[in-house]
Every structure is written in structure tokens, then in C-alpha cells.
TIDO-326335 format. One line per 3 residues: number of its first residue (from 1); their letters; for each residue x, y, z of C-alpha. Coordinates in pm, whole numbers. Last residue first. Layout:
N
NUM = a = X:Y:Z | ...
end
This chain:
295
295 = xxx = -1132:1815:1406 | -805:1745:1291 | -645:1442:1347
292 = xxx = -286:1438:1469 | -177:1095:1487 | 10:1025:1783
289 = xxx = 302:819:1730 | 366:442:1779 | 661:309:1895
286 = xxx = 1060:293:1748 | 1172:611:1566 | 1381:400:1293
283 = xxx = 1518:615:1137 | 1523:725:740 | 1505:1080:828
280 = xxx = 1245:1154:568 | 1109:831:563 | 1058:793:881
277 = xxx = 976:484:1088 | 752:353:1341 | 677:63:1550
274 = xxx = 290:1:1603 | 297:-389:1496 | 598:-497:1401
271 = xxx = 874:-379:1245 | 1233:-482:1095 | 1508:-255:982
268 = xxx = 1769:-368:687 | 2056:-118:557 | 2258:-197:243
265 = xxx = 2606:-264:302 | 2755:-416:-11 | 2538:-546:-298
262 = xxx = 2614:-833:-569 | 2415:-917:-822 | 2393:-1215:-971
259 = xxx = 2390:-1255:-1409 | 2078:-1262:-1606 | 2143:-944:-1774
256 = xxx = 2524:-846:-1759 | 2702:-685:-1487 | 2866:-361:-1505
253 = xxx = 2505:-163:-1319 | 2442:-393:-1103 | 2778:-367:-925
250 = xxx = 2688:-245:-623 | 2953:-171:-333 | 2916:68:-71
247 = xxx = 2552:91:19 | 2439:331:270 | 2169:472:94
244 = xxx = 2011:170:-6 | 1770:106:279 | 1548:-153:299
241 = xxx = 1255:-161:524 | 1055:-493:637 | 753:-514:774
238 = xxx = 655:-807:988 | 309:-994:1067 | -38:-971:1262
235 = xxx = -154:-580:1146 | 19:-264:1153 | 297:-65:1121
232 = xxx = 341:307:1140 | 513:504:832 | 584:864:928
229 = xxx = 637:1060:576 | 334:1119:375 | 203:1334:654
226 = xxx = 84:999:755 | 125:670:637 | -48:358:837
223 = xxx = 163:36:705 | 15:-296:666 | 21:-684:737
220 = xxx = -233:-946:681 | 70:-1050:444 | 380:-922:499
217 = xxx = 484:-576:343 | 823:-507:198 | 874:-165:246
214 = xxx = 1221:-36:-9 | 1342:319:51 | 1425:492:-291
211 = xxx = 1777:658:-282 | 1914:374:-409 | 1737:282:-702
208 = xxx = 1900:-39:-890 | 2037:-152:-585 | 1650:-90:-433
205 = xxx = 1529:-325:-703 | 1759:-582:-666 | 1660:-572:-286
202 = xxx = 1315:-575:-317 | 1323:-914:-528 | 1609:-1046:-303
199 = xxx = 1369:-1064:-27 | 1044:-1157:-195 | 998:-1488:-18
196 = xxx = 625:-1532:-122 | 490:-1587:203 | 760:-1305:393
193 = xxx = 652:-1051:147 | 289:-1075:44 | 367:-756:-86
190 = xxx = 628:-487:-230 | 629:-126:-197 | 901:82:-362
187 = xxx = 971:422:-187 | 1115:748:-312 | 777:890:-380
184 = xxx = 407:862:-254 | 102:862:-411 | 279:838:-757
181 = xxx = 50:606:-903 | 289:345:-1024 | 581:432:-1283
178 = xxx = 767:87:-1438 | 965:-208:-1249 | 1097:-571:-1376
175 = xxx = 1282:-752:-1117 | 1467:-1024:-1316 | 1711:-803:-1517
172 = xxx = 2011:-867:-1309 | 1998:-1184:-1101 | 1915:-1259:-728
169 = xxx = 1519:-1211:-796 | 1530:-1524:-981 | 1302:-1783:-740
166 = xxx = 1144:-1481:-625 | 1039:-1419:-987 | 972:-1068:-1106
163 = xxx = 683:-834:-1227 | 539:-511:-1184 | 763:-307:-957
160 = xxx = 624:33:-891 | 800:359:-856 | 600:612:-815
157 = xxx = 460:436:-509 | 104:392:-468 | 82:61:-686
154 = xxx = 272:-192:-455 | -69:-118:-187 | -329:-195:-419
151 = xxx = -130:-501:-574 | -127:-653:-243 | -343:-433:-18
148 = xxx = -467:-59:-111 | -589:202:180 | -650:566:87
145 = xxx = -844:793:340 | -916:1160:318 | -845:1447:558
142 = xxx = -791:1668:246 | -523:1866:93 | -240:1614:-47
139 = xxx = -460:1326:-45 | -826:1534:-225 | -553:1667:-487
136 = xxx = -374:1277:-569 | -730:1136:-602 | -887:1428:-835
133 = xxx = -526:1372:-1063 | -583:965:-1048 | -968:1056:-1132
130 = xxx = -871:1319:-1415 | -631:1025:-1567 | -293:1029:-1645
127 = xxx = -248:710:-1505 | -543:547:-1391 | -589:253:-1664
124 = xxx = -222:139:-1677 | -96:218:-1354 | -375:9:-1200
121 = xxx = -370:-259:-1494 | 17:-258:-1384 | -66:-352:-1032
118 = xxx = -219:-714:-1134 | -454:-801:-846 | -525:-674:-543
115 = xxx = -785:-459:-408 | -793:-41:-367 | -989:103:-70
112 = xxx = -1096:433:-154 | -1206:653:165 | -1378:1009:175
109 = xxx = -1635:951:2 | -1841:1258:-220 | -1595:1335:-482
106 = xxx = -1466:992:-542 | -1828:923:-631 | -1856:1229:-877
103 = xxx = -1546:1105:-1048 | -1709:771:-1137 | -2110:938:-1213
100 = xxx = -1890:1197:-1473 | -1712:883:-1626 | -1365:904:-1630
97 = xxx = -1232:630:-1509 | -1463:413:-1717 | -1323:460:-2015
94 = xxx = -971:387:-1872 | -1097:42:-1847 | -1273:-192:-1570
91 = xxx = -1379:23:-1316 | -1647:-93:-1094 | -1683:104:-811
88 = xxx = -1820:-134:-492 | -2026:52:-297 | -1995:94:98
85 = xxx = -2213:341:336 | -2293:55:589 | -1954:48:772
82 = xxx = -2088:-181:1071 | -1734:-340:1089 | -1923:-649:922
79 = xxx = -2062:-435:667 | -1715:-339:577 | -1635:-737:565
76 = xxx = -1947:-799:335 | -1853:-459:101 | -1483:-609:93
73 = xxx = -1582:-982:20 | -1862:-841:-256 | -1590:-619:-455
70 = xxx = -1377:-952:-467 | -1654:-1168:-613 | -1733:-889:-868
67 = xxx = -1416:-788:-941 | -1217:-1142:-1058 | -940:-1061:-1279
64 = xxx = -836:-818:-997 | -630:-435:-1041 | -938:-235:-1100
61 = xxx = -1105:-352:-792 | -1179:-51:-657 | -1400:-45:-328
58 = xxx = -1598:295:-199 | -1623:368:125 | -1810:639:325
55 = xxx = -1751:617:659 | -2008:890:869 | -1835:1176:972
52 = xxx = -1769:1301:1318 | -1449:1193:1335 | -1242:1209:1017
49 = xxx = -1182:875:895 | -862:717:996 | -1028:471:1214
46 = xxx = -1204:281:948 | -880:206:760 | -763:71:1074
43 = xxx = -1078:-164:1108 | -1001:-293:762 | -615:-412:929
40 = xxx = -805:-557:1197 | -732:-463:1585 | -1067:-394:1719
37 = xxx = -1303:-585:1477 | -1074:-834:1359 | -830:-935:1579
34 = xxx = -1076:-912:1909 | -1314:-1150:1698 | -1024:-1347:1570
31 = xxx = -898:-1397:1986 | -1246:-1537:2064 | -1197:-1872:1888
28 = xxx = -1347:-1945:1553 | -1711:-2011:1496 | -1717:-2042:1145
25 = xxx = -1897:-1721:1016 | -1641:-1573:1267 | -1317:-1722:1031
22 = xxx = -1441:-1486:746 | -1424:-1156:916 | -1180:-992:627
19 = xxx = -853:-1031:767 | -575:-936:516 | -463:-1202:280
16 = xxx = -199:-909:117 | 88:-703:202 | -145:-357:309
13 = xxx = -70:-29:211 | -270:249:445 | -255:589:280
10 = xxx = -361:894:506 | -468:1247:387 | -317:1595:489
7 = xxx = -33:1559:274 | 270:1747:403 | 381:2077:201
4 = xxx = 736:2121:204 | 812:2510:237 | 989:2666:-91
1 = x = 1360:2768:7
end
């Protein structure tokens, strides 16, 4: 039997509205500064990076409609952290993925932090790409660091839902869901989950792929990956895994579109900050881990 080869990299996905330093530019209570620059989802991301080298961070904002303004809160909120060695890399089309200067860049960081947005102008532009192969090779065999919030963090998983009304999720055809950047597999991500009431929305789409694991990330929220299997939580709110493994009864595939679905025994766990789970096993392992970093 071939031996399964664990990802040396880390992925942080992030729900959303995470942290960026704004409320100490207004004189906010102590407790934000402690929030942000020791606990702070960015911070995390900061963390993962191999000691002894210098964080070197470049910020994709493929996925927003506004890149410039969003590329500038991410390099001010790095700066913040005292991450100096941040650039904003602007890619707009699929043109620009593969620009010699682009796929030198990923070559020389060693963390991408991927905004929000619309996830299927990630998929989109990146897939198939040298840069999404160079990305996926310097995960699975480097100590390198991925992080991606909202739209960021929905597009690692191969599969990837793009579209879908809360107010709708209940019925068949609502949850619309295509091929994301295949960072990690058998999971669908979904964000700003508690806000936006996106319950149903994960669930339909876990019925409709049970062996995937569902991680529905709350905003200023976050999961640590590592070894592409251990998922650690992070950040101020809840994350919530569905499991479809165990379900009984699902009739979403005899119903008609627009009709409810209905879905018998489908596993929920709930985390919060440093609790654990595993994919692989699909338990819950409770507290945080070690992460094994190596020098």
C-alpha cells in the first residue's frame, strides 16, 4: 500500500471580518491590543513561519472587486504586527498568473495570504495554472504558509461552493458548488457562518457529498491545518463541522429542484478556540496539539 504523504505546509482558512488593528487607531480598550497582536487571527499566520526566517508575505486579492484598498488594509495590519517584508500581488486575470516576476515572488515568500471576495474568480483565474501547480508543490513539501479568509478560505477545498441563498439553502438546487483549488480534499469550507446564517447552506451541500466534511467558519474565526489533516481552531467565534457519514436518510437525490430536503442523522461538532479535530478520523480530539515545526 503506497505511504500517505502529509503536507509539510500549513493552511489557515479564516470566516471573514478578521481583526486587522483598526479599533487601536481609536483608542479601544486594552483587551483589542492583547486580541490582536498576541492572539489575532493575522498574528497566527505569523507564527507558522519557520523560525529563524524573516516573514515574507505577499497579499492576493484576486477574489475582491476592490484590490487596491483591500491589498493596503492587509500590508497596514502586517506592518502593524511588525511584518515589514509585505507586497501586495496584484493579479487580476489569468494573464497575470503567469507572469515570470508573479511566479518568481511565490518562489521567494514563504506565506500567501488570500482576501475575500468572489471565490469563483479564484478558481477561475488560478486553476490550471503554473502558479496554482508552484503553490500546491511548495504546500505539500515545504514549511510554507497559506492563510485565505472569506472567499480565500471557501476556495482551498476541491470542492468549493460558489453561490447560494441562506434564505433558500433548505431546497434542492439552491447551493450551487464547482472545483476550488484543491488545497485540501474531502472538505467544503464555508464563511462568515454564524453572521450570515449559512447552516442549511453547508448542510445541503454535505447531503449532496457525504463523504466530504463540511467547516463552517465564523467570522474573525479560523482554522490552523496541519499535516493537511489536524484542524485547530482559532480566533473570537465558533467553528462548526458537519459530518455526513453517518447519515441515514437523504432524499436529495428523488426530490425535485426547488423542493426541501430532508436529511437523517448527520453529525454536528462545535469548536472554539484551540479545540481540535481530525479529518482523517473524523473525531473530535478536544485541545490544542503541538505543532511540530521543524527547525
Amino acid at each position: 500500500m503506497k505511504q500517505i504523504t502529509h503536507p509539510k505546509g500549513f493552511l489557515v482558512s479564516v470566516g471573514g471580518a478578521e481583526d486587522k488593528g483598526t479599533d487601536l487607531e481609536k483608542g479601544i480598550i486594552q483587551r483589542n491590543r492583547l486580541n490582536f497582536f498576541e492572539l489575532g487571527i493575522l498574528k497566527n499566520i505569523l507564527s507558522l513561519i519557520k523560525p529563524g526566517e524573516e516573514p515574507r508575505v505577499e497579499v492576493i486579492t484576486t477574489a475582491s472587486s476592490i484590490p487596491d484598498e483591500v491589498g493596503e488594509n492587509y500590508l497596514d495590519a502586517f506592518n502593524k504586527l511588525g511584518c515589514k517584508n509585505v507586497a501586495h500581488m496584484r493579479i487580476r486575470n489569468r494573464e497575470d498568473a503567469t507572469k515570470p516576476e508573479v511566479l518568481e515572488r511565490l518562489r521567494a515568500c514563504n506565506c500567501i495570504m488570500f482576501s475575500g471576495g468572489n471565490q469563483l474568480r479564484l478558481s477561475s483565474i488560478f486553476g490550471g495554472t503554473e502558479f496554482l501547480d508552484l503553490l500546491k508543490e511548495r504546500y505539500q513539501n515545504e514549511h510554507f504558509v497559506i492563510g485565505g479568509t472569506s472567499a480565500g478560505a471557501m476556495a482551498m477545498s476541491n470542492t468549493m461552493i460558489y453561490e447560494g441563498s441562506a434564505a433558500h439553502a433548505h431546497l434542492k438546487g439552491e447551493v450551487k458548488i464547482t472545483t476550488g483549488l484543491g488545497l485540501m480534499h474531502n472538505v467544503i469550507i464555508d464563511s462568515h457562518f454564524d453572521k450570515r446564517g449559512r447552516f442549511n447552506r453547508l448542510a445541503q451541500a454535505v447531503a449532496a457529498y457525504p463523504g466530504a466534511i463540511g467547516i463552517g467558519l465564523g467570522e474573525d474565526t479560523g482554522v490552523i491545518v496541519t499535516e493537511g489533516e489536524h484542524l485547530r481552531a482559532i480566533g473570537s467565534g465558533s467553528v462548526i463541522i458537519i459530518d455526513g457519514k453517518t447519515i441515514d436518510y437523504n432524499n436529495i437525490a428523488d426530490i425535485d429542484f426547488g423542493k426541501p430536503i430532508s436529511v437523517e442523522n448527520i453529525t454536528v461538532h462545535i469548536m472554539s478556540s484551540d479545540d481540535v479535530y481530525n479529518l482523517r478520523t473524523r473525531k473530535f480530539e478536544g485541545k490544542e496539539i503541538e505543532v511540530r515545526v521543524e527547525d
